[in-house]
C-alpha positions in Angstrom: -28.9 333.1 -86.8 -30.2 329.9 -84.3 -28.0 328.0 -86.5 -25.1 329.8 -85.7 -26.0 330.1 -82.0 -26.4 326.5 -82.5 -23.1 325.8 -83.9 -21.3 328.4 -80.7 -22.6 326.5 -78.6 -21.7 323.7 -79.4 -18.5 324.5 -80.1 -18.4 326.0 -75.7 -19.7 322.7 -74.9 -16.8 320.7 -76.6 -14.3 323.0 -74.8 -15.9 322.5 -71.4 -15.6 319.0 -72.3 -11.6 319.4 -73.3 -11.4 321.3 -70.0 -13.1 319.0 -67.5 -10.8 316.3 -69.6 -7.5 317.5 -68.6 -8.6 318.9 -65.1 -10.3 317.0 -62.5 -13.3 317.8 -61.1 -12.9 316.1 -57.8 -10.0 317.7 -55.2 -6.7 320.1 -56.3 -3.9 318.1 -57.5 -5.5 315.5 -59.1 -5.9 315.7 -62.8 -7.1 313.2 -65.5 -3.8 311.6 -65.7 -1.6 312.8 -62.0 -2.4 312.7 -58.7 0.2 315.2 -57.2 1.8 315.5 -53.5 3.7 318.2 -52.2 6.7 317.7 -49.6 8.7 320.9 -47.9 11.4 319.7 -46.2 15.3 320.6 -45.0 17.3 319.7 -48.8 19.8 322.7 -47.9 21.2 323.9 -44.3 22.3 322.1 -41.2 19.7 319.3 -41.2 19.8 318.5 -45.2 20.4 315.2 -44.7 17.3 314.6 -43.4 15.4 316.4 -45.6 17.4 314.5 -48.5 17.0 311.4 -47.1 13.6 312.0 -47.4 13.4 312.8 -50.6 15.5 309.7 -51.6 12.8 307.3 -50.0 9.8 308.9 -51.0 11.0 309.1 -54.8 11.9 305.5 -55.0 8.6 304.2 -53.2 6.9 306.1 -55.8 9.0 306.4 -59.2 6.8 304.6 -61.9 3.7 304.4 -59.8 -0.2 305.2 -60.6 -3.2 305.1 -59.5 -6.4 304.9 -61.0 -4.8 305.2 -64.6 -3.4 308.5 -62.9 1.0 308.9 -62.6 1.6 309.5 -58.3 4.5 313.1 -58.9 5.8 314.2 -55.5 6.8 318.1 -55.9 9.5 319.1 -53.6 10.5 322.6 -52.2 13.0 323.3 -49.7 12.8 325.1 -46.3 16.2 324.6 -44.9 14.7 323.5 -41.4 13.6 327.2 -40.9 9.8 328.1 -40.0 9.1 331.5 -42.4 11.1 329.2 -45.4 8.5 326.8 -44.1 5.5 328.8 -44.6 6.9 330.8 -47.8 7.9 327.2 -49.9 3.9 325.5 -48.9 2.5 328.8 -49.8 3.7 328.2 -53.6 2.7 324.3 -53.2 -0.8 326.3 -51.9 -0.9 328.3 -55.1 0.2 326.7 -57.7 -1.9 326.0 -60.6 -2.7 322.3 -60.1 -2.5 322.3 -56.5 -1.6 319.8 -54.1 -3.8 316.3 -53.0 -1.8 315.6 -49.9 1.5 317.1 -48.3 3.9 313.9 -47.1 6.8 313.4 -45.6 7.4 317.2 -44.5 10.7 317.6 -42.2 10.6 318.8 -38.4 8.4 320.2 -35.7 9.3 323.9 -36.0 8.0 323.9 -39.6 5.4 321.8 -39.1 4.1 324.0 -36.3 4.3 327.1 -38.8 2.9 324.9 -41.7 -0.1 322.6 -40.1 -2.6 325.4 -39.7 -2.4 326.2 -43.2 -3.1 322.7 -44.5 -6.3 322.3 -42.1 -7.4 326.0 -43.4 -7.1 324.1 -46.9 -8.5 320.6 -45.4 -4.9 318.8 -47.0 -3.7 316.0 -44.9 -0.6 316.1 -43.6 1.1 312.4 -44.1 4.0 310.8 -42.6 5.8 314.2 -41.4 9.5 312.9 -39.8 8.8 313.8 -36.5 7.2 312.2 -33.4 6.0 315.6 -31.9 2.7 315.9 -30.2 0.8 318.7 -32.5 0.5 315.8 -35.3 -0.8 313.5 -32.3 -4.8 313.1 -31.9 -6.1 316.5 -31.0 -7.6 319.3 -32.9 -4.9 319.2 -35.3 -6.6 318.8 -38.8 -6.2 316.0 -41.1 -3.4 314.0 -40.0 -1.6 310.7 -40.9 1.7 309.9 -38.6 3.5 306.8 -39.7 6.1 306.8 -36.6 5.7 306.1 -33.0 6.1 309.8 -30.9 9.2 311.1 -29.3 7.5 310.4 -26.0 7.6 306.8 -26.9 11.2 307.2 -27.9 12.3 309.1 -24.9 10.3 307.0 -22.8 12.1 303.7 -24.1 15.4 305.1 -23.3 14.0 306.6 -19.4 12.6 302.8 -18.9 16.0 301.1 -20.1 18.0 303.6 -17.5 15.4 303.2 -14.6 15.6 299.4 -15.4 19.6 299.7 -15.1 19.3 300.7 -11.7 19.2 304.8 -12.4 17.2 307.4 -10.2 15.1 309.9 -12.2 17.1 312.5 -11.0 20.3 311.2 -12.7 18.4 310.8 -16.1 19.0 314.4 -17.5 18.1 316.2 -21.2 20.0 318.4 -23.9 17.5 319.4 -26.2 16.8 321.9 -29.0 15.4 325.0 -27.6 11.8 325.5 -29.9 8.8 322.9 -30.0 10.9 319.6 -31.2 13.1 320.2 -28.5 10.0 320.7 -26.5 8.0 317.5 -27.4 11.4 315.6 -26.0 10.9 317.1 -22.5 7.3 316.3 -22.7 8.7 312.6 -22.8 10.7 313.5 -20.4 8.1 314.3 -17.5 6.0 311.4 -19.0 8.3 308.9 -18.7 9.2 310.6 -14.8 5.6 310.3 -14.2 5.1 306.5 -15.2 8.5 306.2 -12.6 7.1 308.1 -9.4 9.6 310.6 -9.9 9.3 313.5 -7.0 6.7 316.3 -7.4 10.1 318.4 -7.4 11.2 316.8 -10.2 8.0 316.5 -11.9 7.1 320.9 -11.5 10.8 321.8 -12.8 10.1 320.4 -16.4 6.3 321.6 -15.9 8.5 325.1 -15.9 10.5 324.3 -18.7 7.8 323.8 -20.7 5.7 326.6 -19.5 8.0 328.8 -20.9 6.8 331.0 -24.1 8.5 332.8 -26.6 11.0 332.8 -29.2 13.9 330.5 -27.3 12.8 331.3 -23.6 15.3 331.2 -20.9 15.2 327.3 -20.3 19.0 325.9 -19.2 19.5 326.3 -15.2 16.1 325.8 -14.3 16.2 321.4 -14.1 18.3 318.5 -15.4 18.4 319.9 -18.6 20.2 322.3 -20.8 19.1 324.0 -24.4 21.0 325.0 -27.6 19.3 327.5 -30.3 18.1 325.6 -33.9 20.4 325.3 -36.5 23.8 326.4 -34.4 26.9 324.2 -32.9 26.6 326.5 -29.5 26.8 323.7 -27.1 28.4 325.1 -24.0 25.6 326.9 -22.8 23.4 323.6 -22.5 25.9 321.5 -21.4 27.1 324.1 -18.0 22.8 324.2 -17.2 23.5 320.2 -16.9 26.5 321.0 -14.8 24.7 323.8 -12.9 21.8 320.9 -12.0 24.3 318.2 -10.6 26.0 320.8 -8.5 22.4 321.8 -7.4 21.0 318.8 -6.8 24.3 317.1 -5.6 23.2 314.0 -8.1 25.1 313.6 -11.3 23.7 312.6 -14.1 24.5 309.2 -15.6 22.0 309.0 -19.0 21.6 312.7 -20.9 18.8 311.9 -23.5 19.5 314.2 -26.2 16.5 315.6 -28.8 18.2 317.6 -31.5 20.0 317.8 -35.0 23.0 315.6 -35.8 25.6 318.4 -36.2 25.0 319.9 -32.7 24.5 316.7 -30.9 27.5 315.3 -32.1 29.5 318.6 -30.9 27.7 317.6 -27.7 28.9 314.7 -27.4 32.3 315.4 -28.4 32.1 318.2 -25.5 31.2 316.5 -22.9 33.4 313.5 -23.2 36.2 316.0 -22.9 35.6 315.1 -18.6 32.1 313.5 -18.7 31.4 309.2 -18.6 27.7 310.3 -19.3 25.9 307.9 -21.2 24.3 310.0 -24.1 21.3 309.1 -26.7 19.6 310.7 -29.3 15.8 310.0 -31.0 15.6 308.9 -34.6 15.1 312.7 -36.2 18.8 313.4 -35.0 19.4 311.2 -38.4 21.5 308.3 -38.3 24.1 308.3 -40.8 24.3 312.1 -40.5 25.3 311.8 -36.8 26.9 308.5 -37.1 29.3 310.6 -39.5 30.0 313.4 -37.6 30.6 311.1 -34.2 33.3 309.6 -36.3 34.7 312.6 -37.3 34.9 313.6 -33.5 36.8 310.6 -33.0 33.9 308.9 -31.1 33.0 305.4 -31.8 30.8 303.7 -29.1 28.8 304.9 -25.6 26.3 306.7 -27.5 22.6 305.2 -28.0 19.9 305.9 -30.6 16.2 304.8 -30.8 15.2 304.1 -34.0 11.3 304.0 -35.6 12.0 301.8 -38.7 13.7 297.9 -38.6 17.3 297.7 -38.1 18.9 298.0 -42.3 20.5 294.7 -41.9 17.0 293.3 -41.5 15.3 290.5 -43.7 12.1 292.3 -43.8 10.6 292.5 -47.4 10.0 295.7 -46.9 13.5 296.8 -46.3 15.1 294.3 -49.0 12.9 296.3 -51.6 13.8 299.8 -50.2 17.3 298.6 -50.1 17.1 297.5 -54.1 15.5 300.8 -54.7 17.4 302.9 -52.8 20.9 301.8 -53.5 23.7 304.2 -52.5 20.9 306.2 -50.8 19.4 303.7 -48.4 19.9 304.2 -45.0 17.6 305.0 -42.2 16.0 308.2 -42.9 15.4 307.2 -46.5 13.9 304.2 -45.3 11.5 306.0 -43.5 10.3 308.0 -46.3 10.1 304.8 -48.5 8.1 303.0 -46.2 5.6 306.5 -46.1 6.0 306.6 -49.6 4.5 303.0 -50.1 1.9 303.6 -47.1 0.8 306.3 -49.4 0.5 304.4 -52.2 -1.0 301.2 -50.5 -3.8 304.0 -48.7 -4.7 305.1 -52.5 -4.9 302.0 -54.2 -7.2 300.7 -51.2 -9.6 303.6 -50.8 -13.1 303.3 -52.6 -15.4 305.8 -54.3 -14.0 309.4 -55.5 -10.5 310.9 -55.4 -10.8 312.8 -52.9 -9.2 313.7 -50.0 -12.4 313.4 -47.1 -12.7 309.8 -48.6 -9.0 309.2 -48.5 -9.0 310.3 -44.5 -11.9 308.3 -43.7 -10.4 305.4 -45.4 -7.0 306.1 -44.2 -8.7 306.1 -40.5 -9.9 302.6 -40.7 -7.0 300.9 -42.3 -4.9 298.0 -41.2 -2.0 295.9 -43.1 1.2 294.4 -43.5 3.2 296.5 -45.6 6.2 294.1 -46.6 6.5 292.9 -42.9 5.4 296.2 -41.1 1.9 296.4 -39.1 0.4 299.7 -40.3 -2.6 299.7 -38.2 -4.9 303.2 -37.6 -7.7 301.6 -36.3 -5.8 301.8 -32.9 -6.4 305.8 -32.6 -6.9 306.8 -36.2 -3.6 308.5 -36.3 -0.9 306.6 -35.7 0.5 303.7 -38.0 3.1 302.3 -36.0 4.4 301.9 -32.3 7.9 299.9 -33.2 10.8 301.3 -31.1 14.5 300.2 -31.7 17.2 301.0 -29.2 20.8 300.8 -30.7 24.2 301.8 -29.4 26.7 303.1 -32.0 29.6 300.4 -32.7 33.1 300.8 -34.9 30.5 299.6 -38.1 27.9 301.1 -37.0 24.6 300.9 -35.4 23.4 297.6 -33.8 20.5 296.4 -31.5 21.6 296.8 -28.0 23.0 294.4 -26.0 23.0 293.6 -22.5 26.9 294.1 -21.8 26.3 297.6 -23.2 25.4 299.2 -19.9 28.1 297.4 -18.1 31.0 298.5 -20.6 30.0 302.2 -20.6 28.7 302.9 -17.0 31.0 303.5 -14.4 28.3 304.6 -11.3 25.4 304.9 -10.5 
C-alpha cells in the first residue's frame, strides 16, 4: 500500500515537473520556449495603413529572433481604430491561455485611452504605442514605454517654424479630430501659444476647447480651430469653424496644423485649396505614404508639410538600411517606426538582468540608454520617453523631403 502511494506520487511529481517544463513560472506569456507580445491595432477600416504598417515593422524586427533560448511571437488582433473593438480584441489577448508579456506597438489615442487602464489593472506595459498623446506621457499612467517624441513636440515644431516666418499666433489655426488624439494636438497647440506670449484671449479659447467633455462635444466656432468626427471624410463642418474664426477675428489664417487620419486630412486639404493659399501640415500618425497617396489622388503635389519622428527613408542610418533590407516592398515610414520599436524591444530584453519578468523589464527599461543602429534611445531623461528627434518635411512631386528654406517663400503669399 506505501509502495503504491509511493509509486502515485511519484508519478504527480513527474507531471508537475512536465507542467512547470512547458509553462513558466515567472510572468504570462512567457513559456519555456516563447516569450509572447500582444499588439491591437487599425489592420481594417479607414486608418489600416497604419495599423499594417505597423504590423510590417514589428514582424520584420522580430522574425527569427529569441531570447534567453525562448522564440520573441507578436500576436496581432485588429480594432479597426474604434475604442469598444479596442477593448473587445485586448480582452482575448487578456484571456487567452498563455497570456501576454508586454502589449507594443498598439495604434492611436482613442484606443489606447479605452485600452491603458486595463493593462495597468494587469501591470502589462504598454510599449511603443504610435501616438505622441499625453496619457502615455509621465503621469499616473501605468507601465509605460513611448519610443516617439509627443504631438506637443510635433505641433510645437511646426508653431515655432511659422512664428519664426514672421506669423502672429492668431494666424496659426488647427483642424483636428474631434476625440482625445485630436485633443492632445490642441494641447500643443496652447503650449506652443504659451512659449510665444500669445494673448490671454487666445490662450482661454483653446482652454475651452479642451474643457469640453463628452462624446464629440460642440468644439468648431469656438477659436482658430475646426473638428471632424473619427473615421468619416465630413470636412466642411471644420473647415467653415476656421472660416467663422477669420471673419471673427478679422485675421486669416496662414498655417492650419492639422492632427488627424490621412483620408480625412487629405479631403481637407483638397477642400480648402478649392479658394484657400493656407499653408497646411499634418503630425506623423496622419501616415505618410497613406496621405502622400491620397494628396496625389486629389491632384495635390506640394504646399503641404509633415513632421516626422523617425529619420528621413533615404537616410544612411544603419538602422534604416536594415529596416529597409527587411522590409522591402513594405518599408516606408510607419513600418519603420514599428521596426525600430520592434528592435527597441528586443535590445530592452536581451539587456535586462535577473528573471523574465515584466517589473524587472520596467525597471531595466527605465534606466536604459543606447544607439540603436544610429538612433539615441535614451530613458534615463524622464524614464518614459526614448526619443525627442523631430523631422519637418514638405511634400514634393517624389515625395517627402527635409524642408528647405525657399519652402515658405514659394507657398506663402501674406502674412
Amino acid at each position: 500500500m506505501k509502495r503504491g502511494r509511493s509509486a502515485a506520487c511519484i508519478m504527480l511529481a513527474s507531471i508537475a515537473l512536465l507542467l512547470v517544463g512547458c509553462k513558466s513560472s515567472s510572468e504570462p506569456g512567457v513559456t519555456s520556449d516563447t516569450i509572447v507580445l500582444g499588439s491591437v491595432l487599425a489592420l481594417e477600416g479607414p486608418a489600416q495603413g497604419l495599423g499594417q504598417g505597423m504590423r510590417a515593422g514589428l514582424r520584420a524586427a522580430t522574425r527569427g529572433r529569441s531570447v534567453q533560448g525562448r522564440n520573441v511571437v507578436i500576436r496581432f488582433l485588429d480594432d479597426s481604430y474604434a475604442p469598444a473593438k479596442a477593448q473587445e480584441s485586448t480582452n482575448r489577448l487578456l484571456n487567452d491561455e498563455d497570456g501576454i508579456f508586454l502589449m507594443v506597438g498598439n495604434v492611436g489615442t482613442p484606443t489606447a485611452t479605452m485600452t491603458l487602464p486595463m493593462l495597468r489593472e494587469h501591470n502589462i506595459p504598454a510599449v511603443g504605442f504610435f501616438t505622441g498623446a499625453g496619457l502615455l506621457r509621465p503621469g499616473d499612467g501605468g507601465p509605460i514605454l513611448n519610443f516617439r517624441a509627443s504631438y506637443v513636440e510635433e505641433v510645437g515644431a511646426v508653431v515655432d517654424e511659422a512664428i519664426a516666418r514672421g506669423f502672429r499666433p492668431e494666424q496659426i489655426c488647427a483642424y483636428v479630430q474631434n476625440d482625445a488624439y485630436g485633443m492632445a494636438g490642441i494641447v500643443g497647440m496652447r503650449t506652443a501659444m504659451l512659449r510665444h506670449d500669445a494673448s490671454q484671449q487666445l490662450i482661454d479659447l483653446y482652454s475651452e476647447i479642451l474643457s469640453r467633455r463628452g462624446e464629440e462635444p460642440v468644439r468648431n466656432n469656438i477659436g482658430p480651430v475646426g473638428v471632424y468626427p473619427r473615421n468619416t471624410a465630413e470636412v466642411r463642418a471644420g473647415y467653415q469653424s476656421l472660416k467663422s474664426w477669420e471673419q471673427r477675428s478679422g485675421t486669416a489664417c496662414g498655417v492650419v496644423v492639422t492632427v488627424g487620419a490621412y483620408e480625412n486630412i487629405a479631403h481637407f486639404v483638397r477642400y480648402a485649396r478649392q479658394s484657400e493659399s493656407w499653408v497646411i501640415s499634418a503630425v506623423s500618425f496622419t501616415g505618410a505614404e497613406n496621405f502622400l497617396d491620397d494628396l496625389r489622388r486629389h491632384g495635390i503635389d506640394s504646399g503641404v508639410l509633415m513632421t516626422q519622428v523617425v529619420p528621413n527613408l533615404d537616410s544612411r542610418l544603419p538602422i534604416v538600411e536594415e529596416a529597409r533590407q527587411a522590409l522591402g516592398s513594405e518599408f516606408g515610414y510607419v513600418s519603420l517606426e514599428g521596426y525600430i520599436v520592434g528592435r527597441m524591444v528586443l535590445r530592452l530584453l536581451e539587456d535586462m538582468e535577473g528573471d523574465l519578468t515584466r517589473d524587472n523589464f520596467m525597471a531595466h527599461a527605465r534606466q536604459a540608454r543606447f544607439d540603436l543602429g544610429g538612433i539615441e534611445i535614451d530613458f534615463t531623461r524622464d524614464g518614459n520617453q526614448a526619443s525627442q528627434l523631430v523631422n519637418l518635411n514638405n511634400m514634393t512631386r517624389v515625395g517627402w523631403a527635409p524642408t528647405p528654406e525657399s519652402f515658405w517663400d514659394e507657398h506663402v503669399v501674406s502674412r
